[in-house]
N, C-alpha and C positions, 0 to 999 in steps of 0.2 A: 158681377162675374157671369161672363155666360155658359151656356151648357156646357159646351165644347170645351173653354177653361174647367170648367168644377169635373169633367171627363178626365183632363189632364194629372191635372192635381190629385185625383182619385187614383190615379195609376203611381203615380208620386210616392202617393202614402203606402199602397201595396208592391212595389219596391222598398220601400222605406222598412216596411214590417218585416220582410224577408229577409233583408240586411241583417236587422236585428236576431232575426231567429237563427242565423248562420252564423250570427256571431255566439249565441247561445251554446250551439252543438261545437264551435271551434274551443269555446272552453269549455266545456265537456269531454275534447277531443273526441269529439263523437263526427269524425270525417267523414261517415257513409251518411250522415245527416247532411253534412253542409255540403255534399256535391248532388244529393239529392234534390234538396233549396236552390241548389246555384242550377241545377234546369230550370222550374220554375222560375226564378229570378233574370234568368238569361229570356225566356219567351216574355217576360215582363216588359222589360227593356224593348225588346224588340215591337209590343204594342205600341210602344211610345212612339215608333217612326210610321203609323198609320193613322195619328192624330195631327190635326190642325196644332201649327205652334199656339204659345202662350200669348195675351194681350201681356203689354206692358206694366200694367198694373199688378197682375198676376204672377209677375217672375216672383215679386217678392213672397210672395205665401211658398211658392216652390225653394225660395232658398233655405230657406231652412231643414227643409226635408234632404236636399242633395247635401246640404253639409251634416246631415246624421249616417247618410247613404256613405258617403265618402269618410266618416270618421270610424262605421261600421266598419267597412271594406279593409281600410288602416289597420285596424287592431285585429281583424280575420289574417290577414298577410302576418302582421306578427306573430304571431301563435302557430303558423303555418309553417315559418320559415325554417323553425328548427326539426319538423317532423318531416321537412323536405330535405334536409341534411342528413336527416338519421337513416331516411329510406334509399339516399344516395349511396350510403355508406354501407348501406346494407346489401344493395345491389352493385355494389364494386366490387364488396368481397363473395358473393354468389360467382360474380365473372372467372373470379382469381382461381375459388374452388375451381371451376367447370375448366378453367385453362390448366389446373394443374392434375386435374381428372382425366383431362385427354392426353396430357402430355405423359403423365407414367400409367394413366392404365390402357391407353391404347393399344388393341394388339400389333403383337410384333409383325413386320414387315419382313418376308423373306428376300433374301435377292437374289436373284437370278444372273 
């Protein structure tokens, strides 16, 4: 493995770990956790495209990290989906109040 690989694969694992801790706080529902991580996470990823690729030899030690990244990310989205429905649902009927707030407490219009 050369340096440049065992570079790679070190960033691997520190995406990998962060996966894991985002998936931590999404069962916790601890959301201000896992958008917090998911900065970190996102500037993670993004070191990735200033690294030389992987030797060949090399992908394999990496797949198995991308398939814990990718089984993380899976079970984060589950857990997410329904507090993305709940907030939806919360913010439609917000809209509903506010349109039915303006609509009978608006003041009166005279006419001229």
């Amino acid at each position: 493995m050369t340096t440049s690989s065992a570079s790679i694969l070190l960033q691997y694992e520190i995406i990998a770990d962060l996966s894991g801790k985002m998936l931590q706080h999404a069962q916790s529902c601890d959301w201000d956790g896992v958008i917090a991580l998911g900065k970190l996470y996102h500037d993670a990823v993004e070191q990735l495209r200033t690294l030389a690729p992987l030797d060949q030899s090399d992908r394999d030690a990496r797949k198995s990290l991308l398939t814990k990244i990718l089984d993380d990310d899976a079970r984060i989205r589950d857990l997410a989906t329904p507090e993305l429905a709940r907030l939806g649902a919360l913010l439609g009927n917000m809209r509903r109040h506010q349109a039915v707030l303006e609509t009978y407490c608006a003041p009166a219009r005279t006419e001229r």
